[in-house]
HTML snippet that shows the backbone in 3Dmol.js (N, CA, C, O; Angstrom):
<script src="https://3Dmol.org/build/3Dmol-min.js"></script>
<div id="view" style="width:600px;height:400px;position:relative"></div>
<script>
const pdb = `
ATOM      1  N   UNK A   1     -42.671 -65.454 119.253  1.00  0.00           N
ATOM      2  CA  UNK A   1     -43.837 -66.200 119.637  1.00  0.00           C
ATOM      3  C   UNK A   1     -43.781 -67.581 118.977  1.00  0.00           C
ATOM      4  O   UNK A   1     -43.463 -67.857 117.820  1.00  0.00           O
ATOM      5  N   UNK A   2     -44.099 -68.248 119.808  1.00  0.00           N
ATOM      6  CA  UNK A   2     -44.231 -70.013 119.242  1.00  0.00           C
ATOM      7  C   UNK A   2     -45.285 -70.545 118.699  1.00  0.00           C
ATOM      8  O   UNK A   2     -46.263 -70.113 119.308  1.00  0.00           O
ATOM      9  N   UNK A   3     -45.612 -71.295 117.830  1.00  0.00           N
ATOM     10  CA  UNK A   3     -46.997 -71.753 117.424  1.00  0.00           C
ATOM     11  C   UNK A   3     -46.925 -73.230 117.156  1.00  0.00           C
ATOM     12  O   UNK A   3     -45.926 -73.565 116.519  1.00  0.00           O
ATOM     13  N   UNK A   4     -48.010 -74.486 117.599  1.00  0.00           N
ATOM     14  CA  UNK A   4     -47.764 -75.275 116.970  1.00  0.00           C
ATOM     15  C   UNK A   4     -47.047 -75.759 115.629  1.00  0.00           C
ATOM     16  O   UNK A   4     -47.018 -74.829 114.824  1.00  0.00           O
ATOM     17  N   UNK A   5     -46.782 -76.284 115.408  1.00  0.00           N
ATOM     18  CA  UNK A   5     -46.243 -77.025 113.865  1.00  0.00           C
ATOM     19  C   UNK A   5     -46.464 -78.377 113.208  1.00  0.00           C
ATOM     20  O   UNK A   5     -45.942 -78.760 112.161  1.00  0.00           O
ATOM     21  N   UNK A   6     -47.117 -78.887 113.798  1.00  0.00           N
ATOM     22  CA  UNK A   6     -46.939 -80.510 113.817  1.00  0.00           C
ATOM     23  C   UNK A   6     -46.147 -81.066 114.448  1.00  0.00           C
ATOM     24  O   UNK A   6     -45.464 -80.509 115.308  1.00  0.00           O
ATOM     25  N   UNK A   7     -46.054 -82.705 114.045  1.00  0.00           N
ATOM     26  CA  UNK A   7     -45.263 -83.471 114.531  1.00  0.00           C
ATOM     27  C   UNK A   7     -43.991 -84.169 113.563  1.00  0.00           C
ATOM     28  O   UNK A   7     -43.929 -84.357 112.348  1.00  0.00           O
ATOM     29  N   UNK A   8     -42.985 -84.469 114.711  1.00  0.00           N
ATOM     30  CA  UNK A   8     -41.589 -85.488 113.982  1.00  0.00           C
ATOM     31  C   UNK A   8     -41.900 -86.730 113.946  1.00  0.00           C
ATOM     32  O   UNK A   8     -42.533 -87.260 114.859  1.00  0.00           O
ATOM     33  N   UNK A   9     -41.579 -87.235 113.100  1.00  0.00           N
ATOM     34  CA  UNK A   9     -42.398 -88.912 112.947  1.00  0.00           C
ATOM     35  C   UNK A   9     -41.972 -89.842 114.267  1.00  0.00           C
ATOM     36  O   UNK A   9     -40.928 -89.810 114.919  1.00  0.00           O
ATOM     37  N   UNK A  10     -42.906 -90.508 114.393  1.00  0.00           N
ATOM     38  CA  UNK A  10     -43.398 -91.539 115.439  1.00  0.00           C
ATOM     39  C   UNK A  10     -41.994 -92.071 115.839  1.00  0.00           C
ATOM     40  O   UNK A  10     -41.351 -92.170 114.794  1.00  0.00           O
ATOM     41  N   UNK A  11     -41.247 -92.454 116.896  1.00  0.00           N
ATOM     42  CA  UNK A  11     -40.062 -93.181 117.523  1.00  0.00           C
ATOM     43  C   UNK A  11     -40.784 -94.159 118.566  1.00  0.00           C
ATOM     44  O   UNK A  11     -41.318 -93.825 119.624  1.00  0.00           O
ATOM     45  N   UNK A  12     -40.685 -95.345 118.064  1.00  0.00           N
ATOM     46  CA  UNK A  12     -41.108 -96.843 118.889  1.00  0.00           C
ATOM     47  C   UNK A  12     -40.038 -97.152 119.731  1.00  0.00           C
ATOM     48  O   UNK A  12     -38.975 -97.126 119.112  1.00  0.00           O
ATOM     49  N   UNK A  13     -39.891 -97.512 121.243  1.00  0.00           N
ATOM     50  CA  UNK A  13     -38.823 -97.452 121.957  1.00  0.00           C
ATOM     51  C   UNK A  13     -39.450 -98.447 122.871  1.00  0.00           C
ATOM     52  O   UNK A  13     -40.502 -98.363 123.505  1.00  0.00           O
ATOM     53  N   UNK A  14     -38.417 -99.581 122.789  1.00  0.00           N
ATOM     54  CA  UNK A  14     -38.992-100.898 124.082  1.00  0.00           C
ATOM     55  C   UNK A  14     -38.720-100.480 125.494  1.00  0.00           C
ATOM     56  O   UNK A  14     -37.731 -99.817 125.804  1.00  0.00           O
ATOM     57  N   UNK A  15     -39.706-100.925 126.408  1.00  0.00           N
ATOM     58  CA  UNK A  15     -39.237-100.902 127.544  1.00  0.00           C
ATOM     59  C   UNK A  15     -39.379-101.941 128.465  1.00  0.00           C
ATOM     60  O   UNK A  15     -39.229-103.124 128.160  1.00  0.00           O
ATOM     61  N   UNK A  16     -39.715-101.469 129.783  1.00  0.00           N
ATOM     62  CA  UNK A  16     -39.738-102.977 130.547  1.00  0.00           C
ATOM     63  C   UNK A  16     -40.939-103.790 130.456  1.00  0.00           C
ATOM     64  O   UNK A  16     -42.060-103.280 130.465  1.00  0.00           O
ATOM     65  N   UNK A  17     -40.779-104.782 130.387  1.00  0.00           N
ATOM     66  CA  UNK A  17     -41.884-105.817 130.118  1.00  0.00           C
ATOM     67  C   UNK A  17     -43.340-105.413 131.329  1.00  0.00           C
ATOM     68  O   UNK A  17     -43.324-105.022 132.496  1.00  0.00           O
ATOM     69  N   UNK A  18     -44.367-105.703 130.470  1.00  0.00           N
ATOM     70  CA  UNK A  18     -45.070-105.556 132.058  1.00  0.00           C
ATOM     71  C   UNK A  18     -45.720-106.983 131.421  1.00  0.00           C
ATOM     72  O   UNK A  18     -45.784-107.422 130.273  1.00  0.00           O
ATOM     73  N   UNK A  19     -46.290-107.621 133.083  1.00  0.00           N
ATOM     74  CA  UNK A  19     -47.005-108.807 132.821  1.00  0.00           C
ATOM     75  C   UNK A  19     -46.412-109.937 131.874  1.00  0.00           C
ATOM     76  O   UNK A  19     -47.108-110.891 131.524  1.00  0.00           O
ATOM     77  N   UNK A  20     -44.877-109.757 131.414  1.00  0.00           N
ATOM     78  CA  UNK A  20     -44.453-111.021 130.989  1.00  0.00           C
ATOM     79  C   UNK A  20     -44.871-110.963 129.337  1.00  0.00           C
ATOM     80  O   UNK A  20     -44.864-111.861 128.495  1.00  0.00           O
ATOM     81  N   UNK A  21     -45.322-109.196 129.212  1.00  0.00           N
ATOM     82  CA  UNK A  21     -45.791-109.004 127.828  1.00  0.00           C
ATOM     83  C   UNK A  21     -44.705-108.055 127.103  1.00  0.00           C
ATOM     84  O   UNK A  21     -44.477-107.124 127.876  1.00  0.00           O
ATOM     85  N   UNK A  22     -43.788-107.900 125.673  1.00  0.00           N
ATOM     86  CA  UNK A  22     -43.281-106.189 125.786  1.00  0.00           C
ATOM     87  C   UNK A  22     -43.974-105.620 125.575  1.00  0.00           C
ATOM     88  O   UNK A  22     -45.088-105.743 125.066  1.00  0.00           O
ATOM     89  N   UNK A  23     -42.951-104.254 126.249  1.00  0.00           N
ATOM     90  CA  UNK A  23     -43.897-102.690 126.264  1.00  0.00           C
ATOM     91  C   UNK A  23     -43.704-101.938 125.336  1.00  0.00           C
ATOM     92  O   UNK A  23     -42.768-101.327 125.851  1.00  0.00           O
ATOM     93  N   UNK A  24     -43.826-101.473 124.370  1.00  0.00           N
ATOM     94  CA  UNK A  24     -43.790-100.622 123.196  1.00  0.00           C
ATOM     95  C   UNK A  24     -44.103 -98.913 123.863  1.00  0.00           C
ATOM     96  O   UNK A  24     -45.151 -98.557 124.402  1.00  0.00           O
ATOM     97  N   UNK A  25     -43.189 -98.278 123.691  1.00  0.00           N
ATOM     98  CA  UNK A  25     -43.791 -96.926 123.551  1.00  0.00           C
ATOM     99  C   UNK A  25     -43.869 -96.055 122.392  1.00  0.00           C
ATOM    100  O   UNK A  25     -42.736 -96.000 121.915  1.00  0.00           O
ATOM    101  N   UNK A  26     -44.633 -95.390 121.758  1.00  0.00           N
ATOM    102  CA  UNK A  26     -44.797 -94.593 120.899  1.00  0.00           C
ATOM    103  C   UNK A  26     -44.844 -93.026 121.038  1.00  0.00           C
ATOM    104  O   UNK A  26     -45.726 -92.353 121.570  1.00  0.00           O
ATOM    105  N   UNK A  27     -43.804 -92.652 120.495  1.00  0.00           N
ATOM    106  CA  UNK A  27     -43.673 -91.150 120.799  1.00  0.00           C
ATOM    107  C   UNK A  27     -43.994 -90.609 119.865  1.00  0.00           C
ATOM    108  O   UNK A  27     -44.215 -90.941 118.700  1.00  0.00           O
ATOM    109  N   UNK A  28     -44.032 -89.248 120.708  1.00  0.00           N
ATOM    110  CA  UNK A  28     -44.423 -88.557 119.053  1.00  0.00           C
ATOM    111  C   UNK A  28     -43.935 -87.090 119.143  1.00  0.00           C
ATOM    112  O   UNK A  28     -44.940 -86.460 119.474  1.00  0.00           O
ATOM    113  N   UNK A  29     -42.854 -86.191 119.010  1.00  0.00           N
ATOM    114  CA  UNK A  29     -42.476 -85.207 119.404  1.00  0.00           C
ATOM    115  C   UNK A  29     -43.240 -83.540 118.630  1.00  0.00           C
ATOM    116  O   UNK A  29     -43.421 -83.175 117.468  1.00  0.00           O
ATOM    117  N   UNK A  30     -43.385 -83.200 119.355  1.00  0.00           N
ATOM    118  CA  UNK A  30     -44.179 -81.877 118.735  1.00  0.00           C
ATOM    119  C   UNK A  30     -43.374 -80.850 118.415  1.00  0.00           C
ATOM    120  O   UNK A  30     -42.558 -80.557 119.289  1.00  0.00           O
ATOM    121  N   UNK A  31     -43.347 -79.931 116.991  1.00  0.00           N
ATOM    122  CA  UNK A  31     -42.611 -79.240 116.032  1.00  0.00           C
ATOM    123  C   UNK A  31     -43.360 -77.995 116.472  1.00  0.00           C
ATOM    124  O   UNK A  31     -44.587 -78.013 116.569  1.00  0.00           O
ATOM    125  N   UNK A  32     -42.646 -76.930 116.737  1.00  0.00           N
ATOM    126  CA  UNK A  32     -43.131 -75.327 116.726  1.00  0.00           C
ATOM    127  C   UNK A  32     -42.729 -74.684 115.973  1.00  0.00           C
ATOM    128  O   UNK A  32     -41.813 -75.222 115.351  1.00  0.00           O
ATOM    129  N   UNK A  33     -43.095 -73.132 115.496  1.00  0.00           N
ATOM    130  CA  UNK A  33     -42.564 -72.477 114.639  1.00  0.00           C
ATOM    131  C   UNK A  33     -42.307 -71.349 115.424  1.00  0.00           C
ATOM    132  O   UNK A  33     -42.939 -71.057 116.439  1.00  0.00           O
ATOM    133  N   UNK A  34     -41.381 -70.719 114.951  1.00  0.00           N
ATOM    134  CA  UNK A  34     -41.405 -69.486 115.955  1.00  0.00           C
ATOM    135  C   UNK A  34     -40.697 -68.560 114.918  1.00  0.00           C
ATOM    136  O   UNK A  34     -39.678 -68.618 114.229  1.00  0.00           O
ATOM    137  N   UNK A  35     -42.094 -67.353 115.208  1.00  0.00           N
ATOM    138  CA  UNK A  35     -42.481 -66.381 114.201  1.00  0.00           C
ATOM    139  C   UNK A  35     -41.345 -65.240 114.280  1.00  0.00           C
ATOM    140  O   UNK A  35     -41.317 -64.260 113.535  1.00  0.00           O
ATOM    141  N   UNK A  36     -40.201 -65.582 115.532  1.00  0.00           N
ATOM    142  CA  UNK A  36     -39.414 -64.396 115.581  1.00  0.00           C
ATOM    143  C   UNK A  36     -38.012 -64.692 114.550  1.00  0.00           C
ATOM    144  O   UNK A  36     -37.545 -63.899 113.732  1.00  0.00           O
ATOM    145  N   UNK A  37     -37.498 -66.131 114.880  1.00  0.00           N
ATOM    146  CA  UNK A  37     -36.398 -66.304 113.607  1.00  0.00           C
ATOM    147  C   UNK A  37     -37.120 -67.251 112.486  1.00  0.00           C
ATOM    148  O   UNK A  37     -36.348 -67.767 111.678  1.00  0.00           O
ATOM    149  N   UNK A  38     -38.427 -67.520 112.354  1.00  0.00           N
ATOM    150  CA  UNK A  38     -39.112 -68.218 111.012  1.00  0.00           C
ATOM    151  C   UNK A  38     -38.687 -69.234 110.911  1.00  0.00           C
ATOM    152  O   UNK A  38     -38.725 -69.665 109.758  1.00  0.00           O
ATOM    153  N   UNK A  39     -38.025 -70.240 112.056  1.00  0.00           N
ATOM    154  CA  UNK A  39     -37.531 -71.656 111.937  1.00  0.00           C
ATOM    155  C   UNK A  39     -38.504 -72.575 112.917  1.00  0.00           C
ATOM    156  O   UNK A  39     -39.200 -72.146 113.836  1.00  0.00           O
ATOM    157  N   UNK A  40     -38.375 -73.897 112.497  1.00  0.00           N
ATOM    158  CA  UNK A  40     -39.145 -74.493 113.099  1.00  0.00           C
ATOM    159  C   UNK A  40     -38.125 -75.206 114.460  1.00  0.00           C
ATOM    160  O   UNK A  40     -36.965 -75.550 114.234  1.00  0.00           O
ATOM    161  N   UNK A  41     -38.711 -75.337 115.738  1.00  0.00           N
ATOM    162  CA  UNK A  41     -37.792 -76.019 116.519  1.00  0.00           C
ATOM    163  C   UNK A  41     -38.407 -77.357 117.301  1.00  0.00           C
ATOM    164  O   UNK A  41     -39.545 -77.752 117.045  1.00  0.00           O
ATOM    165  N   UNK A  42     -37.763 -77.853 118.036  1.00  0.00           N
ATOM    166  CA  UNK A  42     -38.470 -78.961 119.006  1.00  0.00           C
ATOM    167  C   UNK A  42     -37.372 -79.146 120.349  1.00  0.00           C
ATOM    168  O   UNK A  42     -36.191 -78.800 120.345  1.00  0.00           O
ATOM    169  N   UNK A  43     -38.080 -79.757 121.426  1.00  0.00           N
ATOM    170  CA  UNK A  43     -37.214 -79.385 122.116  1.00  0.00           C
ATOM    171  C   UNK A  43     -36.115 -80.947 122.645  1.00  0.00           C
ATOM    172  O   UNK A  43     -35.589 -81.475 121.665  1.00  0.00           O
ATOM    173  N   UNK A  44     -35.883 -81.428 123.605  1.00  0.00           N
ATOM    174  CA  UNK A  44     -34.624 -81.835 123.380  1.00  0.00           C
ATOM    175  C   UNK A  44     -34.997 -83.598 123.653  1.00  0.00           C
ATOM    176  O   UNK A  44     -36.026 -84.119 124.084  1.00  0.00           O
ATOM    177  N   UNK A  45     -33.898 -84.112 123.273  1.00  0.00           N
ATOM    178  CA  UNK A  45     -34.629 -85.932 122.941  1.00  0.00           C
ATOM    179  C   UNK A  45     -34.151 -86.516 124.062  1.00  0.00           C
ATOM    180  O   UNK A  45     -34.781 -87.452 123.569  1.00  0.00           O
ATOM    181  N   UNK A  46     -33.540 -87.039 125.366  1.00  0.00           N
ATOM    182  CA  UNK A  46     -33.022 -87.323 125.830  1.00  0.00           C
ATOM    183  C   UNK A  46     -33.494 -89.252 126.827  1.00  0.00           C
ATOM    184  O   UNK A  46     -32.833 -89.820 127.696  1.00  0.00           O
ATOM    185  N   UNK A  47     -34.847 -89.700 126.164  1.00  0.00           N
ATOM    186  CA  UNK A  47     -35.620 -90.573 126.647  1.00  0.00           C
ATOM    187  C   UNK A  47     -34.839 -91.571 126.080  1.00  0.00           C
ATOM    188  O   UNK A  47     -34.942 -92.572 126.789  1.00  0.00           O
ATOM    189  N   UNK A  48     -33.853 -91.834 124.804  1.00  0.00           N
ATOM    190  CA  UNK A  48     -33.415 -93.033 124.680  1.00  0.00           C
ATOM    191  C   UNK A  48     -32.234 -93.136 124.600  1.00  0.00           C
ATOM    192  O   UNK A  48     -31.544 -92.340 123.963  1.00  0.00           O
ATOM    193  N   UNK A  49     -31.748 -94.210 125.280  1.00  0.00           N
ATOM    194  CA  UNK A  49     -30.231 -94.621 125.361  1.00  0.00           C
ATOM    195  C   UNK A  49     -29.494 -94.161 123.796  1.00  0.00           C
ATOM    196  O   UNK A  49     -29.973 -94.178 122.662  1.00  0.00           O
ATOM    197  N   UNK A  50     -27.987 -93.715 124.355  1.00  0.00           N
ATOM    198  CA  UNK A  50     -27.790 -93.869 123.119  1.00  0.00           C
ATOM    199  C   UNK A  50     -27.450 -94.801 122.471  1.00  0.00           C
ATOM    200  O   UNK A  50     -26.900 -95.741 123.045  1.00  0.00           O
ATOM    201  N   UNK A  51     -27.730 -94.844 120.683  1.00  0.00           N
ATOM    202  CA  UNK A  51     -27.283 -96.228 119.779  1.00  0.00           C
ATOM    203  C   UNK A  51     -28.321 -97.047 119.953  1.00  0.00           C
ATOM    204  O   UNK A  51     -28.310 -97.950 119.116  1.00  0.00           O
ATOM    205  N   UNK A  52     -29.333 -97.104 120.801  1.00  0.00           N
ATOM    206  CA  UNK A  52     -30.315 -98.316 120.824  1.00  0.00           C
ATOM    207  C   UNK A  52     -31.977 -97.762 121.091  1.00  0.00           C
ATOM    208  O   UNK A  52     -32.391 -96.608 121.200  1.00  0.00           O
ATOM    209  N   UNK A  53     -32.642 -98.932 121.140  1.00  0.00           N
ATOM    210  CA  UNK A  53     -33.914 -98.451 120.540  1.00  0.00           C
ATOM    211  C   UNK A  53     -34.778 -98.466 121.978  1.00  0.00           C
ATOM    212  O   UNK A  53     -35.992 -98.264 121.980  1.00  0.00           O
ATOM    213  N   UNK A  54     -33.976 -98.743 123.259  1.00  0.00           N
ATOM    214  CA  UNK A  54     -34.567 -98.699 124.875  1.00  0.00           C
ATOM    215  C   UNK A  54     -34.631 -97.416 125.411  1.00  0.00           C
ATOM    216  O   UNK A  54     -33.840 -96.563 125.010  1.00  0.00           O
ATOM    217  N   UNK A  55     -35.659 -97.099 126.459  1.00  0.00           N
ATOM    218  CA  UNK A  55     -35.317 -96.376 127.373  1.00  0.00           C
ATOM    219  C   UNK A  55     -34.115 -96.565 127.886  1.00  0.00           C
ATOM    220  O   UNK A  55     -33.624 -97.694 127.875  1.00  0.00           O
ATOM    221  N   UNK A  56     -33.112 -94.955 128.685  1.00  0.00           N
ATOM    222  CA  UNK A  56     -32.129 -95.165 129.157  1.00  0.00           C
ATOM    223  C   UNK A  56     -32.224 -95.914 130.690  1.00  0.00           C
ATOM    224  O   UNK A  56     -31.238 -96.408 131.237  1.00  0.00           O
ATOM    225  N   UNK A  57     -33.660 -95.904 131.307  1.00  0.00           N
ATOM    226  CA  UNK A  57     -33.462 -96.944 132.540  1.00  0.00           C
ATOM    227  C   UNK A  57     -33.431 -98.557 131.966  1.00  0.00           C
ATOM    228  O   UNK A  57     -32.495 -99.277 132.314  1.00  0.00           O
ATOM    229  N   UNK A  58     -34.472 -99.068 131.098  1.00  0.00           N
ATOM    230  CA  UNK A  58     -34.397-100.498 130.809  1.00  0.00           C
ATOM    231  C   UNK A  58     -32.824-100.554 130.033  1.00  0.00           C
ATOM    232  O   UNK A  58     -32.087-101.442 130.461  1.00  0.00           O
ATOM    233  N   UNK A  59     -32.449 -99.957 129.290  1.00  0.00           N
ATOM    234  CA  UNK A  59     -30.961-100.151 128.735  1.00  0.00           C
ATOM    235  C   UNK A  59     -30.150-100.575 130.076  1.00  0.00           C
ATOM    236  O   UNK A  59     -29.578-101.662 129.985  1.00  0.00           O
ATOM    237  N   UNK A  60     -30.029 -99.965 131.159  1.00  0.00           N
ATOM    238  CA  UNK A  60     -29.244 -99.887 132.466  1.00  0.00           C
ATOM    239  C   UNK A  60     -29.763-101.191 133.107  1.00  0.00           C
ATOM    240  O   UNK A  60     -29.188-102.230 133.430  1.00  0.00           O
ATOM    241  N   UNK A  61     -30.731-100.883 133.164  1.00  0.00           N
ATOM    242  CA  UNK A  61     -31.575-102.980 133.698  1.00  0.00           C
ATOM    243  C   UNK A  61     -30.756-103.949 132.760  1.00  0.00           C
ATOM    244  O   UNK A  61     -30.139-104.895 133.250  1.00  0.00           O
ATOM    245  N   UNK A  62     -30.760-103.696 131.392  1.00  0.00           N
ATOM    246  CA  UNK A  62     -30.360-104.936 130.651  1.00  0.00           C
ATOM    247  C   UNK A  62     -28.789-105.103 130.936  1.00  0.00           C
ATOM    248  O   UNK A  62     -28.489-106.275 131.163  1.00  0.00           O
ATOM    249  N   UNK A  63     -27.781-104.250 130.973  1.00  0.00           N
ATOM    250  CA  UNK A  63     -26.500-103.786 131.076  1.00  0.00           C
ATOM    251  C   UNK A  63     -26.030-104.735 132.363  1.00  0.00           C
ATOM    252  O   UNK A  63     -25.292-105.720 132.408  1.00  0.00           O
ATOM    253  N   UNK A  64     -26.790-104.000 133.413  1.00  0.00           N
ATOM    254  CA  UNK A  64     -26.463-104.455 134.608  1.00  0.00           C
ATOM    255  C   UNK A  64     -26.726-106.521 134.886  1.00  0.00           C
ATOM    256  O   UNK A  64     -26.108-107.295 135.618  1.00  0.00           O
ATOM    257  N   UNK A  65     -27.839-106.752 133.970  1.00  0.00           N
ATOM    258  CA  UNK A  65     -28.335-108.188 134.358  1.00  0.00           C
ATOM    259  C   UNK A  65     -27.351-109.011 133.283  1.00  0.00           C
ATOM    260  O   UNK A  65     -27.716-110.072 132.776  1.00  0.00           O
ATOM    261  N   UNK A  66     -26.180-108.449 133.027  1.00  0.00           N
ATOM    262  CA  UNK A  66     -24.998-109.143 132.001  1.00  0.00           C
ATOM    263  C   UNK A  66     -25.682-109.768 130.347  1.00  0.00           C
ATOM    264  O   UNK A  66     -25.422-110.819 129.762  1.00  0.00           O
ATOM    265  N   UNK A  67     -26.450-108.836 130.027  1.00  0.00           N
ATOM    266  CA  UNK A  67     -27.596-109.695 128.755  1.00  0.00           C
ATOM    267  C   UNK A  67     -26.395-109.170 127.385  1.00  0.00           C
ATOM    268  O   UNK A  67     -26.625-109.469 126.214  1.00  0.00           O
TER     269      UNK A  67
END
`;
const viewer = $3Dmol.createViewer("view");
viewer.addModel(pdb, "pdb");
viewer.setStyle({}, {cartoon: {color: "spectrum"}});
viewer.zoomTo();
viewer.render();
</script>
């Protein structure tokens, strides 16, 4: 059985500009415990490029526009 746990600290990740402003996202991933092996887990990260601090679509925008 799973139970809340808290959270993994906050990951700030740029994305596409809106309005000519940046976009900041703030994540925040949620920690479970699970009462059958007594470890805590979370599940899987896959929202940011790797090595950098973008989403993997704006990473692919920037890539592609030769930046």
């Amino acid at each position: 059985m799973l139970e809340p746990n808290g959270f993994l600290d906050q990951a700030i990740i740029r994305d596409f500009p809106l309005r000519g402003k940046a976009c900041f996202l703030h994540l925040r991933r949620r920690k479970w415990h699970d009462h059958d092996t007594g470890q805590s887990v979370c599940g899987p990260w896959s929202t940011v490029a790797g090595g950098t601090r973008l989403t993997e679509e704006f990473g692919a925008f920037l890539k592609g526009s030769d930046r």
